[in-house]
C-alpha positions as CSV (number, residue, x, y, z in Angstrom):
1,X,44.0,114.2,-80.6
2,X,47.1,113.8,-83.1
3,X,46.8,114.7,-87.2
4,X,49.9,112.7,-88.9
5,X,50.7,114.1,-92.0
6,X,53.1,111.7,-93.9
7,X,55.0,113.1,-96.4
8,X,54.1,109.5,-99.1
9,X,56.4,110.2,-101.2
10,X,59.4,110.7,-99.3
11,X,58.9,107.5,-97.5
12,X,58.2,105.7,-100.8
13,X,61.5,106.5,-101.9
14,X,63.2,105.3,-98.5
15,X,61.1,102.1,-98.7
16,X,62.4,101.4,-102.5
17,X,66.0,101.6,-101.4
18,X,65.7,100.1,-98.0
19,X,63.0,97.1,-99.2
20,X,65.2,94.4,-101.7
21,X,63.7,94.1,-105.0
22,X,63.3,90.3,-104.6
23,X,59.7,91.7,-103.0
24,X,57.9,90.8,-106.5
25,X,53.8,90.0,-107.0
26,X,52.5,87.6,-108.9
27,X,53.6,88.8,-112.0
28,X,57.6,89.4,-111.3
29,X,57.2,92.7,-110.7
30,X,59.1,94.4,-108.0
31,X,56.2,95.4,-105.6
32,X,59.2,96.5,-102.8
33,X,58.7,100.2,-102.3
34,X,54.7,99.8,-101.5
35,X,55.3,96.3,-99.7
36,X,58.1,98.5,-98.0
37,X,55.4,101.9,-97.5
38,X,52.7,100.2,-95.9
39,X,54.7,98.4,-93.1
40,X,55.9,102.1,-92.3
41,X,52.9,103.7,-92.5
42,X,51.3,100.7,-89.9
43,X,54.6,101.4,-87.9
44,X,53.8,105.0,-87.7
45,X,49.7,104.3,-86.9
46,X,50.2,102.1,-84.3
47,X,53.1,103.7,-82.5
48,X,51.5,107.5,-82.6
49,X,47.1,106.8,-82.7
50,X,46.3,109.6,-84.7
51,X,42.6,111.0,-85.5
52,X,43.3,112.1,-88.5
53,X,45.7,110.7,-91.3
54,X,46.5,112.1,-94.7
55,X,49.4,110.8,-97.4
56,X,51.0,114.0,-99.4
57,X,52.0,113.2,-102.9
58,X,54.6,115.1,-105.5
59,X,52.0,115.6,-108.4
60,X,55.2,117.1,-109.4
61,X,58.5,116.8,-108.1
62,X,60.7,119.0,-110.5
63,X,58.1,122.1,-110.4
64,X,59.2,124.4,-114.1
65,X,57.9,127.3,-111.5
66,X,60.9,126.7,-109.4
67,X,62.9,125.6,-112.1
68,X,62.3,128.9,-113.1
69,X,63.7,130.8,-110.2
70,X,66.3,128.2,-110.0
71,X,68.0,126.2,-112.8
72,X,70.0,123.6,-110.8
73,X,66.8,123.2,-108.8
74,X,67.4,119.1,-108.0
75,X,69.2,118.6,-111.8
76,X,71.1,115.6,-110.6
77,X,67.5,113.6,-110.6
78,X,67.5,114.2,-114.3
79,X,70.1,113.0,-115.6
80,X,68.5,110.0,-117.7
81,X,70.1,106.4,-117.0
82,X,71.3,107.8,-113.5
83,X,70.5,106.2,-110.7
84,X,68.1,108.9,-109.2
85,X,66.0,108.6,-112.7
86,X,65.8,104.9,-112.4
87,X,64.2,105.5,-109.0
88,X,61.9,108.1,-110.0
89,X,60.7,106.0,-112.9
90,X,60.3,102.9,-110.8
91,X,59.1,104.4,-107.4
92,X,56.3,106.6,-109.8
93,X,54.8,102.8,-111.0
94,X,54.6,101.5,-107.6
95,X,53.3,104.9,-106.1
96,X,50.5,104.6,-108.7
97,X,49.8,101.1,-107.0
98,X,50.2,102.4,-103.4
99,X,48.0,105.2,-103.7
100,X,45.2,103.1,-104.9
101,X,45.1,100.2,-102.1
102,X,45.2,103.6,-99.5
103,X,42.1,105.3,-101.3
104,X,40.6,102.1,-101.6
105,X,41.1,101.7,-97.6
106,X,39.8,105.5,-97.0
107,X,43.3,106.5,-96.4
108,X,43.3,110.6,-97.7
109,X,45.7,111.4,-100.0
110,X,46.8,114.6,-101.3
111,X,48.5,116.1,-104.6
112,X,48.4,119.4,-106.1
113,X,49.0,120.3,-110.2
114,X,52.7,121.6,-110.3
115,X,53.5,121.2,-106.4
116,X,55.3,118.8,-104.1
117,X,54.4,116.7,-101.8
118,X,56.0,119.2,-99.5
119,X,53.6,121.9,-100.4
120,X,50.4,120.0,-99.6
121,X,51.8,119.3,-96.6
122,X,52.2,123.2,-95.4
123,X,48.6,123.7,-96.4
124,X,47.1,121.1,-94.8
125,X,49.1,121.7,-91.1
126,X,47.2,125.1,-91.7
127,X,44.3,123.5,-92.0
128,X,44.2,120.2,-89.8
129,X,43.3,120.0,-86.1
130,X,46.0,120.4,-83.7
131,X,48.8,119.1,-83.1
132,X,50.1,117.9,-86.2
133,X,52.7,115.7,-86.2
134,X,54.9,116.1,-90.4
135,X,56.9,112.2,-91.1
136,X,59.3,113.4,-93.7
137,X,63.1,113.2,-94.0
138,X,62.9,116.2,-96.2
139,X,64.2,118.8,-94.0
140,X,62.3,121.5,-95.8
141,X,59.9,120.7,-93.7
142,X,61.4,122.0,-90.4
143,X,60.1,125.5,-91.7
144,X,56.9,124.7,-90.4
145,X,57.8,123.7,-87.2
146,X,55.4,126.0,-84.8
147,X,55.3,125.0,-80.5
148,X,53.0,123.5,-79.6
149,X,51.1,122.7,-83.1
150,X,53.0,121.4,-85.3
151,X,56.3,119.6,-84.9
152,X,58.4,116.8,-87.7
153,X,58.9,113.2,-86.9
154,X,62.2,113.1,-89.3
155,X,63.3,109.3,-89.3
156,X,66.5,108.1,-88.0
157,X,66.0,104.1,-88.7
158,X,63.1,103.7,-91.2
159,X,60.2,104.9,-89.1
160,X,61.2,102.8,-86.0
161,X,63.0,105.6,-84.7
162,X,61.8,109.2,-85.1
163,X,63.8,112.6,-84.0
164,X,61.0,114.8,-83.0
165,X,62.0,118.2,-84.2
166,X,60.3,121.1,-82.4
167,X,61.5,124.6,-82.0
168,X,64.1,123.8,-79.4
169,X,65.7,121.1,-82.0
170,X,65.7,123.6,-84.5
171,X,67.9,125.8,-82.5
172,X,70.2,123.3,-81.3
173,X,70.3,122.0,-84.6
174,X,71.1,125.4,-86.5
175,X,71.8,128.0,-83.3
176,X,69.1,129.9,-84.8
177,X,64.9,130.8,-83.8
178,X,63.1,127.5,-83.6
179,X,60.8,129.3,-86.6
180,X,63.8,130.6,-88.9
181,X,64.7,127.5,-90.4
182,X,63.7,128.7,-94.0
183,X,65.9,132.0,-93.7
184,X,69.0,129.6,-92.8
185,X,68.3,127.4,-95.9
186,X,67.9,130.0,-98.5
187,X,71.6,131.3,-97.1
188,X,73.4,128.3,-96.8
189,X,71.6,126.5,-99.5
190,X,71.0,122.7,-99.6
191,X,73.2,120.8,-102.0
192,X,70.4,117.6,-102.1
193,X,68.2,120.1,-103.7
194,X,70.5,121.9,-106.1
195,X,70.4,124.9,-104.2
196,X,73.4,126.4,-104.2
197,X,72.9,129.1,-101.4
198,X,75.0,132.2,-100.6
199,X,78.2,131.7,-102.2
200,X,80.7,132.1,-99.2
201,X,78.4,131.7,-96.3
202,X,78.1,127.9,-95.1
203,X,76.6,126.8,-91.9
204,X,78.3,128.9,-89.4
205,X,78.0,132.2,-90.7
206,X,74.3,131.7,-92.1
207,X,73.4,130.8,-88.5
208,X,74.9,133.9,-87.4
209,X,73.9,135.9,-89.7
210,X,70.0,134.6,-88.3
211,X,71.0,134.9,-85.2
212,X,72.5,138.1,-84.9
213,X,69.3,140.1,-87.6
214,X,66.4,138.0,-86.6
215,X,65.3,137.1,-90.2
216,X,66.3,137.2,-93.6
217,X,64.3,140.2,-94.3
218,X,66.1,141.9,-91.6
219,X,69.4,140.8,-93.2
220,X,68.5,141.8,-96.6
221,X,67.4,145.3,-95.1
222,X,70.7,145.3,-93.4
223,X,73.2,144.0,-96.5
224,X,70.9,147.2,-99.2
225,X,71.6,149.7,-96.0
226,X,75.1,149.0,-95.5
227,X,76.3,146.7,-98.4
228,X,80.4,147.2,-97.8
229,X,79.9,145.4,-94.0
230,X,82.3,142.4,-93.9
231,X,79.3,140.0,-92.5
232,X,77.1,141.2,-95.4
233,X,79.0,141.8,-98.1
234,X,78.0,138.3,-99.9
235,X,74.6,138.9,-98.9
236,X,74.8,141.8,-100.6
237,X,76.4,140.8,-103.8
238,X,73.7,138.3,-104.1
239,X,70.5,139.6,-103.0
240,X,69.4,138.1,-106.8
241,X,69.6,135.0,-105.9
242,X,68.5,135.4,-102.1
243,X,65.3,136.5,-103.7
244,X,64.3,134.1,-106.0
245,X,65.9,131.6,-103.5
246,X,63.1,132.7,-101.0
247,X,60.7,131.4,-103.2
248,X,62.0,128.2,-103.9
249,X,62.6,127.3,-100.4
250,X,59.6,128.8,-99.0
251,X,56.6,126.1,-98.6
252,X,52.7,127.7,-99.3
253,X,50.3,127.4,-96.4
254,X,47.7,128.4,-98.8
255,X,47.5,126.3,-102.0
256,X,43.3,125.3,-103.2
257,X,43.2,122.3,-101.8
258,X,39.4,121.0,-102.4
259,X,38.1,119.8,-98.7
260,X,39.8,116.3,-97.8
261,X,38.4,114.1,-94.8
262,X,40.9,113.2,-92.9
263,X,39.7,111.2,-90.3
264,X,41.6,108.1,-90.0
265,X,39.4,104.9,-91.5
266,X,39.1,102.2,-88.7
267,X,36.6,99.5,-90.7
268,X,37.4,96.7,-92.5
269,X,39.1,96.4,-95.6
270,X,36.6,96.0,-98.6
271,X,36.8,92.8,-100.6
272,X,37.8,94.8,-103.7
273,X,40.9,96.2,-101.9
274,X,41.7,92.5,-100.9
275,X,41.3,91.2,-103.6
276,X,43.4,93.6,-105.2
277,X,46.2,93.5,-102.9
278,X,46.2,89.5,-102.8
279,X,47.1,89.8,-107.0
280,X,50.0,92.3,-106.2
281,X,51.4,90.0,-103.8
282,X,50.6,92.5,-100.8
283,X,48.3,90.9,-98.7
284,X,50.5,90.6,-95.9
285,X,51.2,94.9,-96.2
286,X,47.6,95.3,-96.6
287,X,46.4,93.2,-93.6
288,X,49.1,94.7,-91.0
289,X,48.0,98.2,-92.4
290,X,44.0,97.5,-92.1
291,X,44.8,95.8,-88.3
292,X,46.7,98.7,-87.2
293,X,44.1,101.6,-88.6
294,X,41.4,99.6,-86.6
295,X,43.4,100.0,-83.6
């Protein structure tokens, strides 16, 4: 019994860069990053058999809540004519096409108003049957990391090869609790993201600042108690932005999901679906995906 929770559009984004552009439909549009998106997601059905099988979607990936909090909350993607905005624009057309061949196969996914993909992910692990198995390369997601239920296949060479990151990879990752992952990443921050972190603590002395209190509620309580201590003392000058970092980094277990079905779909494709794919010029995708759900 496995639930694989793939984090879609992570792996959408990996597929546009990694797939060449030359992968076009019938129309001469670039159908790469879902031609590129299905193979993965076969790769990852066949290799792990799971029961259960859901796609998580950024209904938004820029959230104004944790823009909010944080300004320079991932600003470099917005910078229109940059390369990140290119990708957004293009990788959002071909999700919309992705998304509909999956639903159209009984493949769940998931999206939340003003969340990321990242989010539905934490609330469905709550919710799935056990283990669950996270594909993302977001490392956000290590936060959820809880022996023996739930672990991250983070990908090393497209989906082909996975690191399986438990507990004990978190802590010989990081030195720190297999569990504290999201107490390390609000103090040393995560330039991908735009978060800044704890200015004057980088990798080593957030890990032993985790180490050494526990938790970053413990080190908070420690930096207010005794603010002049020369291991706190940024802590303390900061505890501002510690807070509304917390926040920002923290992924909901909770969000109102409606009920999704996640059992994986094992029947044939429907004729719509192929006939759909055939005038994207995804047949191929389709058929390797349908072959590998029926197992």
């Amino acid at each position: 019994m496995l639930t694989l929770l793939v984090d879609a559009s992570s792996l959408l984004y990996r597929a546009w860069f990694s797939t060449p552009d030359s992968v076009r439909g019938p129309d001469g549009r670039p159908v790469n990053a879902v031609h590129g998106f299905l193979g993965m997601l076969a790769r990852l059905v066949a290799d792990h058999d799971p029961d259960h099988l859901a796609c998580a979607t950024d209904l938004d990936w820029r959230p104004a809540w944790r823009v909010d909090l944080i300004p320079a909350y991932k600003a470099q993607r917005v910078d229109p004519g940059g390369e990140a905005a290119v990708a957004d624009d293009e990788v959002g057309r071909q999700q919309a096409l992705c998304f509909e061949l999956l639903a159209g196969l009984g493949v769940a996914v998931a999206g939340h108003p003003g969340y990321e993909a990242e989010d539905v992910i934490g609330t469905l692990a709550e919710r799935a049957p056990k283990p669950v198995a996270v594909v993302s390369g977001d490392r956000d997601l290590f936060q959820l990391v809880r022996d023996p239920d739930v672990s991250v296949l983070y990908p090393v060479k497209g989906v082909s090869e996975l690191l399986r990151v438990d507990e004990a990879e978190v802590t010989r990752r990081y030195g720190i609790p297999g569990r504290a992952y999201a107490d390390y990443a609000v103090l040393r921050g995560d330039p991908s993201d735009g978060l800044p972190g704890v200015k004057g603590i980088g990798e080593k002395t957030a890990s032993a600042l985790v180490r050494r209190y526990g938790s970053l509620d413990k080190i908070v309580e420690a930096a207010r108690a005794d603010p002049g201590a020369s291991s706190l003392s940024r802590v303390a000058a900061q505890l501002d932005y510690v807070e509304r970092a917390i926040q920002v980094v923290a992924i909901p277990r909770d969000l109102p999901l409606p009920e999704i079905d996640l059992t994986r779909p094992r029947g044939p494709a429907p004729p719509e679906v192929l006939e759909r794919a055939e005038a994207l010029g995804l047949t191929g995708a389709v058929d390797r995906l349908v072959a590998a759900l029926g197992g």
